[in-house]
C-alpha positions in Angstrom: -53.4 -7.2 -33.6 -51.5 -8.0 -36.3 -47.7 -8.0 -36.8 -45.9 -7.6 -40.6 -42.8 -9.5 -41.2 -40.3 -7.3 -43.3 -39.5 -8.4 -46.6 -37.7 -12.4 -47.0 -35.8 -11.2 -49.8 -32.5 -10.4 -49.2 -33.1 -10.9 -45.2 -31.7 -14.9 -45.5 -31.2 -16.2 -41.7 -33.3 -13.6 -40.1 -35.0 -14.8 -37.6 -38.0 -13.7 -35.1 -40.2 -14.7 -32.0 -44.0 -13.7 -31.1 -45.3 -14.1 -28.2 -48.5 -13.3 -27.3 -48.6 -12.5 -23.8 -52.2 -11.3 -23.3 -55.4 -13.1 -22.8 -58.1 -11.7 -25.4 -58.5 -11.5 -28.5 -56.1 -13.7 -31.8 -52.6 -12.0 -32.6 -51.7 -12.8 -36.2 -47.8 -12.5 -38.2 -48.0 -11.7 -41.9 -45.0 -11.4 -44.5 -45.3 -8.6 -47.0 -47.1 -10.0 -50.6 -46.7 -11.6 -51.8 -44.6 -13.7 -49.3 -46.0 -16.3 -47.4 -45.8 -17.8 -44.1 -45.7 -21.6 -44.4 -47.8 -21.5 -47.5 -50.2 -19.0 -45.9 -50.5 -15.5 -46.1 -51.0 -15.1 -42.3 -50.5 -17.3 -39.3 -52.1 -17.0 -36.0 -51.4 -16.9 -32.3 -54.6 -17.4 -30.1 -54.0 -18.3 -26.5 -52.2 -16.6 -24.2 -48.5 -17.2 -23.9 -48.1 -19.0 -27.6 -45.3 -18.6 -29.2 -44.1 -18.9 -33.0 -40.6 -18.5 -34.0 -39.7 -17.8 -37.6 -37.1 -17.4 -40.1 -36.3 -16.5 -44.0 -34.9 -18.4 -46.4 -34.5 -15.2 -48.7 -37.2 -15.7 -50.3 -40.1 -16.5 -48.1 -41.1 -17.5 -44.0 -41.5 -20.5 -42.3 -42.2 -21.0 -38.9 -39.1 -22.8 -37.2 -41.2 -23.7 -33.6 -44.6 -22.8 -32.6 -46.2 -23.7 -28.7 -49.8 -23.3 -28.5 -50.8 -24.4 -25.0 
């Protein structure tokens, strides 16, 4: 599963947090190109319960907290 991030621009202080409550399988969070998320076009939850929370500077996303059990 993946989930898309809207666009940074114009979204300053925006903030959001994934959690990926089942078991299987790797959830990922991508920001629209070409954005990035910390320098990468997609970041990755894979064990259940992680969490990632995120943010926009305007321009792009970086991830704020992550816990990856």
């Amino acid at each position: 599963m993946l989930a898309n991030l809207p666009t940074a621009i114009d979204n300053s202080g925006l903030e959001y947090t994934f959690i990926k409550t089942v078991a299987g399988g790797i959830h990922g969070v991508a920001p629209l190109a070409p954005e990035t998320l910390n320098g990468l076009p997609t970041q990755t939850l894979v064990a259940q319960y992680a969490t990632m929370d995120v943010i926009s500077d305007g321009l792009e996303w970086f991830i704020t907290s992550r816990y990856l059990l």
